[in-house]
C-alpha positions as CSV (number, residue, x, y, z in Angstrom):
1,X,-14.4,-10.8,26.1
2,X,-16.3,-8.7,23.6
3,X,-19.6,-6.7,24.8
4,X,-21.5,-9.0,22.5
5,X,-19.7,-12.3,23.5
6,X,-21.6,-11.0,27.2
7,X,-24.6,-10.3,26.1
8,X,-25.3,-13.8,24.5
9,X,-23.9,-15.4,27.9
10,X,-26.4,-13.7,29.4
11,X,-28.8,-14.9,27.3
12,X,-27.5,-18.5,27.3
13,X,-27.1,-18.9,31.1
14,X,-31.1,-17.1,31.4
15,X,-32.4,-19.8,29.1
16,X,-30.7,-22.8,31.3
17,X,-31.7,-21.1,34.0
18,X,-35.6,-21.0,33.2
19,X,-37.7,-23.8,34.4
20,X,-39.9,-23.5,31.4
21,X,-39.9,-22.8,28.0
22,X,-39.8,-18.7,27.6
23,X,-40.6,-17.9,24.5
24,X,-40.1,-14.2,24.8
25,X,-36.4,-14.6,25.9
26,X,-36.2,-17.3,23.0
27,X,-37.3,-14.6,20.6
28,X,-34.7,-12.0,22.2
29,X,-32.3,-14.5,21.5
30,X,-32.9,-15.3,18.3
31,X,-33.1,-11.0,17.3
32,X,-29.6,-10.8,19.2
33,X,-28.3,-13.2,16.9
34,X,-29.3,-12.1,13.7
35,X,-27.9,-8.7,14.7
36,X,-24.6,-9.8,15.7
37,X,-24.3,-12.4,13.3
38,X,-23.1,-15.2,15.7
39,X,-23.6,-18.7,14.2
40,X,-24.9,-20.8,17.1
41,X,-27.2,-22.9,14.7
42,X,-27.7,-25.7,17.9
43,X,-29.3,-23.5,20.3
44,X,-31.3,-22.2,17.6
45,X,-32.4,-25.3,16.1
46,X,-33.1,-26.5,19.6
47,X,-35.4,-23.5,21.0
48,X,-35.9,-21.2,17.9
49,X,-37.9,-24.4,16.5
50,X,-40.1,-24.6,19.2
51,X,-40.9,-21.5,19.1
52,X,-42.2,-20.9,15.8
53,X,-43.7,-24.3,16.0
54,X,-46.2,-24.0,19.2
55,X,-45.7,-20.1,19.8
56,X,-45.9,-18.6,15.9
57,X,-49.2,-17.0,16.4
58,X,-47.4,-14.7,19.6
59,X,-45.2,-13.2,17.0
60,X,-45.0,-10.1,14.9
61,X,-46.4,-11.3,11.8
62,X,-43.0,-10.0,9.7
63,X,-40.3,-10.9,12.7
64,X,-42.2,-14.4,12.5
65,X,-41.5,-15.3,9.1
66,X,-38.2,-14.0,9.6
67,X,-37.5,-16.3,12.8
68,X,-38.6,-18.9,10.6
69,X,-35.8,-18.5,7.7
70,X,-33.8,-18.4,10.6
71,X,-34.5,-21.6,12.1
72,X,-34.5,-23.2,9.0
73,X,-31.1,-22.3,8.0
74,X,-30.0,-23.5,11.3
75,X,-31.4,-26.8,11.3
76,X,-29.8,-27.3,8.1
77,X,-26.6,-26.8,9.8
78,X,-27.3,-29.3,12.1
79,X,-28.5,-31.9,9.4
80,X,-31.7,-31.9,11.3
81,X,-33.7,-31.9,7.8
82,X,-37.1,-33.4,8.6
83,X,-37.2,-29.9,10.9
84,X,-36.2,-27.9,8.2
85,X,-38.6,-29.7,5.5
86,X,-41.4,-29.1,8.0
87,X,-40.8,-25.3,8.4
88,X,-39.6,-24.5,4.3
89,X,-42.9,-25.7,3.7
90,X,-45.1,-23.2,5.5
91,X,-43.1,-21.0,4.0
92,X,-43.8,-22.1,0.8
93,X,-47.5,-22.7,1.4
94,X,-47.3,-18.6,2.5
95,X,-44.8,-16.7,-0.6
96,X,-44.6,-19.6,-2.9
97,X,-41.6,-20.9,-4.8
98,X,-41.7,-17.6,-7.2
99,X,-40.1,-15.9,-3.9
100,X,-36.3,-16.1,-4.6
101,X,-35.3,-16.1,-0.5
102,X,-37.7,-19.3,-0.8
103,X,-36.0,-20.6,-3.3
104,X,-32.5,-20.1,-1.7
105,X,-33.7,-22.4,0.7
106,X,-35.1,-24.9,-1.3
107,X,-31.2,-25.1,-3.0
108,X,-29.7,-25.3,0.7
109,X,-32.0,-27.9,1.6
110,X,-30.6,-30.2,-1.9
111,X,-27.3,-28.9,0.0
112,X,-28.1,-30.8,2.6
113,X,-29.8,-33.7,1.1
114,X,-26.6,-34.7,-1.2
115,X,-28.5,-33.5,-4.4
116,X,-25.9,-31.3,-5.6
117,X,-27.1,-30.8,-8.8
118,X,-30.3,-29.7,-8.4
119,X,-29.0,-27.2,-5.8
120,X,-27.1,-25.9,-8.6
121,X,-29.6,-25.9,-11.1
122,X,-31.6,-24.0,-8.3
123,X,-29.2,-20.9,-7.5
124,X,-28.2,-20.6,-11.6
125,X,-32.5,-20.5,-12.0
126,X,-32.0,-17.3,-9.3
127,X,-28.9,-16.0,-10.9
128,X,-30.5,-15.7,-14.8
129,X,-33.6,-13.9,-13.1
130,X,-31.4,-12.3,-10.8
131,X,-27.2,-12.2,-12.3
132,X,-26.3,-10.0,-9.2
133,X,-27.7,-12.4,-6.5
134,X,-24.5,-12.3,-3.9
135,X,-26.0,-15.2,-1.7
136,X,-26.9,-17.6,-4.7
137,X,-22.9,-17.0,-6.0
138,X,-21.8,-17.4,-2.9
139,X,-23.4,-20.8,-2.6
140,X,-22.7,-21.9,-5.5
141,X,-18.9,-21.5,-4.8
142,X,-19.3,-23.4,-1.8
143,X,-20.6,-26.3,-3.5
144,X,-18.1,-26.4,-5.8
145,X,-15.3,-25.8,-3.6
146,X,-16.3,-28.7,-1.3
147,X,-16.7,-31.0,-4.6
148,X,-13.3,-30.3,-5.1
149,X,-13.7,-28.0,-7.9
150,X,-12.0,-25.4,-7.9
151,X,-11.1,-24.1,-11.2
152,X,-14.6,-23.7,-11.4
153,X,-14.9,-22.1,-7.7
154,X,-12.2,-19.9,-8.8
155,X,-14.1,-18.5,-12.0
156,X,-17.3,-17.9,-9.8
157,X,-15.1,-15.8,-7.7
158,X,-13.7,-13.9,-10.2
159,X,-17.0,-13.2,-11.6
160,X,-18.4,-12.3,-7.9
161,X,-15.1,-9.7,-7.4
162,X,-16.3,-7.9,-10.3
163,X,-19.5,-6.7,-9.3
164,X,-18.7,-6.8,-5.1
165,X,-15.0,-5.6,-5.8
166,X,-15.1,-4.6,-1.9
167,X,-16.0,-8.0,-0.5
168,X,-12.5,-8.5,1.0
169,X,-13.6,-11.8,2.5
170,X,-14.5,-13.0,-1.1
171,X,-10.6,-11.9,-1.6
172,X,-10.0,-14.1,1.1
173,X,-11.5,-17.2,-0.3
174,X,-9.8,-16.9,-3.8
175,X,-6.2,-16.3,-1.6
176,X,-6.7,-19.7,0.1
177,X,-8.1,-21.7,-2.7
178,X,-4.8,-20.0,-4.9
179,X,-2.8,-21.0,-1.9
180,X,-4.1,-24.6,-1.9
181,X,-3.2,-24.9,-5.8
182,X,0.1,-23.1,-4.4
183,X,-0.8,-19.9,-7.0
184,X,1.4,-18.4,-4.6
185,X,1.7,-15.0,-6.8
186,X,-2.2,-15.0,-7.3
187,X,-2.8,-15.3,-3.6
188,X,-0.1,-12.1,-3.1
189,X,-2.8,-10.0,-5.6
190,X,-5.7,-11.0,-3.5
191,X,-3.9,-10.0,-0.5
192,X,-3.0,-6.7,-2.0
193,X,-7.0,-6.5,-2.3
194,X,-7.4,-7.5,1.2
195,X,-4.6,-5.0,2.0
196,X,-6.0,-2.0,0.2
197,X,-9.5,-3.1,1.8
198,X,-8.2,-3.6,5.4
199,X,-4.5,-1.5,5.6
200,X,-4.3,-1.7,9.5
201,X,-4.8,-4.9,10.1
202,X,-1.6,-6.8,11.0
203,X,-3.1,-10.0,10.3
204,X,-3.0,-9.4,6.6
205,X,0.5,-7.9,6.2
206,X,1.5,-11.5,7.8
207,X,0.1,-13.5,5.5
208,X,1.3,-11.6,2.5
209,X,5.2,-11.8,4.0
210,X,4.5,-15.5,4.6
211,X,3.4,-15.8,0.8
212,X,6.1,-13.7,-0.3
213,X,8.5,-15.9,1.8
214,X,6.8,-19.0,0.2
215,X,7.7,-18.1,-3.0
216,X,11.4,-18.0,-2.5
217,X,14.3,-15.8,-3.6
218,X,16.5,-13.3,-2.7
219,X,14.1,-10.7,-3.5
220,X,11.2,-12.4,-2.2
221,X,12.7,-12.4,0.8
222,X,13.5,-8.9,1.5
223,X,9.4,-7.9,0.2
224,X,8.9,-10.7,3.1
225,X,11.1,-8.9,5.5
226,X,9.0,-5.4,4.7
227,X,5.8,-6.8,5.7
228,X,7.0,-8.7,8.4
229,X,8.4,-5.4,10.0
230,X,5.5,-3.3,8.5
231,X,2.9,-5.7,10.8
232,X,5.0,-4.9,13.8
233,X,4.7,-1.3,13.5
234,X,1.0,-2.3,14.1
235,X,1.0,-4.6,16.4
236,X,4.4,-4.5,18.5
237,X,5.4,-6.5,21.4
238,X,6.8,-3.3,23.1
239,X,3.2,-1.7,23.3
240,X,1.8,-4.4,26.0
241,X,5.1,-5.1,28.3
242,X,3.3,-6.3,31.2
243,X,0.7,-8.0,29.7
244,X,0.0,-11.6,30.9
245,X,0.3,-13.9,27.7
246,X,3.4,-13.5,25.0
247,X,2.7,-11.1,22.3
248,X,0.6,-11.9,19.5
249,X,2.8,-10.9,16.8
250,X,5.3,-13.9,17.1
251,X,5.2,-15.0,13.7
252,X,6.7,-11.6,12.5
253,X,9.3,-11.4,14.7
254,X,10.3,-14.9,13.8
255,X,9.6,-14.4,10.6
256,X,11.8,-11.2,10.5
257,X,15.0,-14.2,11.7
258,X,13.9,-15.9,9.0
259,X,13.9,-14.0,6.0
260,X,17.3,-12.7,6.7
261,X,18.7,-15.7,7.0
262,X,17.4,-17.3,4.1
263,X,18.6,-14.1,2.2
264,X,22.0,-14.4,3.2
265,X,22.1,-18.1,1.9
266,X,20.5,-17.7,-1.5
267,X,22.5,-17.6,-4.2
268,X,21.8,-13.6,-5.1
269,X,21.6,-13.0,-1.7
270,X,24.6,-12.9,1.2
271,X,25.4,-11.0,4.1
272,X,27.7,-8.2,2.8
273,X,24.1,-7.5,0.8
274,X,22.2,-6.6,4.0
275,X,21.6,-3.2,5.0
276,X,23.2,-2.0,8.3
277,X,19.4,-1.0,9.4
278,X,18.7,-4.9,8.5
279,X,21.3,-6.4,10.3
280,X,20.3,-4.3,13.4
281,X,16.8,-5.4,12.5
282,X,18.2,-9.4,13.0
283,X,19.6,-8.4,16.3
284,X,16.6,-6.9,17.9
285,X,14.6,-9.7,16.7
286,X,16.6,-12.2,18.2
287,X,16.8,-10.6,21.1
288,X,13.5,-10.1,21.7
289,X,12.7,-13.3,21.1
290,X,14.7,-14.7,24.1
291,X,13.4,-11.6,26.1
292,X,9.7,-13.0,25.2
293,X,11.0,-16.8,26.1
294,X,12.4,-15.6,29.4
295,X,9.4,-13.7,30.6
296,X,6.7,-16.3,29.6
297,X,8.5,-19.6,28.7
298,X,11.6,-20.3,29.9
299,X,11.4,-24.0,29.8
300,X,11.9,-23.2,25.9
301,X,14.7,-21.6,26.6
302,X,17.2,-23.9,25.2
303,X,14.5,-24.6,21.9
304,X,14.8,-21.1,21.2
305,X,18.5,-19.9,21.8
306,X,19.6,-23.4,19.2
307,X,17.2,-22.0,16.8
308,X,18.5,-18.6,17.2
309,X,22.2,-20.0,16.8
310,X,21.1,-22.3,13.7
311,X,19.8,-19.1,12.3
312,X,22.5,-16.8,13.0
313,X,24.7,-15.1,10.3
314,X,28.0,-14.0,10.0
315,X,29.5,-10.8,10.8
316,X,29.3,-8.5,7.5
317,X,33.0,-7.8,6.1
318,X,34.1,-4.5,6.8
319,X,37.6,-4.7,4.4
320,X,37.6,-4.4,0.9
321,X,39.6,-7.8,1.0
322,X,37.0,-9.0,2.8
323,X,34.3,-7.9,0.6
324,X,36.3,-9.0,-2.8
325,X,36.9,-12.8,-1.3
326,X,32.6,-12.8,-1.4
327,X,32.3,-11.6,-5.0
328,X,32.0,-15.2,-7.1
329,X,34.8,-15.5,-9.4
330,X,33.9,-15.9,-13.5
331,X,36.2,-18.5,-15.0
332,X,38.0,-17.5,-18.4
């Protein structure tokens, strides 16, 4: 458990433990989460609305309206939106709907009201006064990705990438919408984004061998097998031996089974084409998969050891008989 993930225990178990309503641990709260960006938008709309309801005047004047975007946002997540109508007005009655963080909300609140359009018409009013507004883009891609959209969610995206090029969880949007059209070779140049963005984080070299292993081929599936053994150099099952859960790398290990034996039965593929390094590669795997079983499952045992003999491939030939009897034959 994260140091955070402690601290906002703390903070929950204190407010169930308080016989009344404290609004200055409320307000802690509420800071702690903004800072650490947790979404806990029930708690918030539970307590955080009180609070700027009954205890507004209490509060730094700035902090307050703050607390109150807060809230609002929140209560929106929770579809409570006679709360959130309630608060968005005092904030319009204070900056107006000139204010473009007012009129964010105003296009959430549409959001939730099932007035899709005029939450659109609201973030492009924002974006022609303001064409680098990341949070109006980003909403509008939402709404069009939930409508189902997604040629047009895609074009927003592309437009967004431009100008926050860096933004590798916008990467990761466009990969999953590509991967939902199955654009598999799109989704592999967001990932090389996400790659370039994040290059030691295992997770991404994953996804990109399970892509490359989508797409299918011989070739495919040695680029697969690369960054299946590139996120084990990161993240091995040798580095934790006696930890007390089975590694967290699985996928790449069977993944590594995987790709060699769809190699060897594509049709440009084949056994006598594997590297001696990559056939070594196969054993290990294999091996370590029934290690990992024995240690932490061994009621899988027998799931594991037929998968690992379905997989299997045969012995590479090693005479130039052998070798010849594997080379297709061209008819005259």
């Amino acid at each position: 458990m994260t140091t955070e993930l402690i601290e906002y225990q703390s903070y929950h178990d204190q407010l169930h433990k308080s016989r009344s309503f404290n609004w200055v641990l409320v307000r802690d709260l509420l800071r702690f989460l903004r800072k650490s960006k947790f979404r806990k938008s029930l708690i918030v709309s539970q307590y955080g609305y009180k609070l700027v309801d009954q205890y507004f005047s209490k509060l730094d004047p700035q902090e307050g309206w703050d607390l109150l975007e807060q809230v609002i946002v929140c209560c929106l997540d929770c579809n409570q939106i006679e709360k959130a109508q309630t608060l968005l007005n005092r904030l319009v009655a204070k900056f107006t709907t000139n204010s473009v963080r007012v009129k964010r909300l105003i296009g959430m609140l549409y959001e939730c009201q099932g007035l899709i359009q005029e939450a659109i018409n609201v973030y492009q009013t924002i974006l022609q006064e303001y064409p680098s507004d990341s949070m109006s883009m980003k909403r509008q891609i939402s709404i069009y990705k939930s409508q189902g959209i997604h040629n047009r969610a895609i074009q927003l995206l592309n437009t967004y990438l431009q100008i926050y090029m860096c933004d590798f969880e916008a990467w990761l949007e466009l990969a999953s919408i590509h991967i939902n059209l199955l654009s598999y070779k799109s989704a592999l140049f967001c990932y090389e984004e996400i790659i370039l963005n994040a290059p030691i984080n295992y997770l991404f070299y994953v996804k990109y061998a399970e892509i490359s292993y989508s797409l299918g081929g011989a070739d495919n599936f040695i680029l697969a097998l690369k960054y299946y053994t590139h996120s084990l150099e990161l993240n091995s099952p040798l580095d934790y031996p006696e930890q007390d859960h089975p590694p967290t790398n699985l996928p790449s290990i069977y993944g590594i089974i995987m790709s060699i034996y769809s190699f060897c039965e594509s049709s440009h593929g084949g056994v006598n084409k594997l590297k001696d390094s990559q056939v070594n590669l196969m054993e290990w795997a294999q091996k370590q998969l029934l290690d990992i079983t024995n240690q932490y499952t061994p009621d899988k045992k027998d799931i594991v050891s037929a998968f690992i003999k379905l997989t299997d491939i045969p012995k590479k030939s090693t005479t130039p008989k052998d070798v010849e009897q594997q080379q297709p034959t061209i008819e005259k």
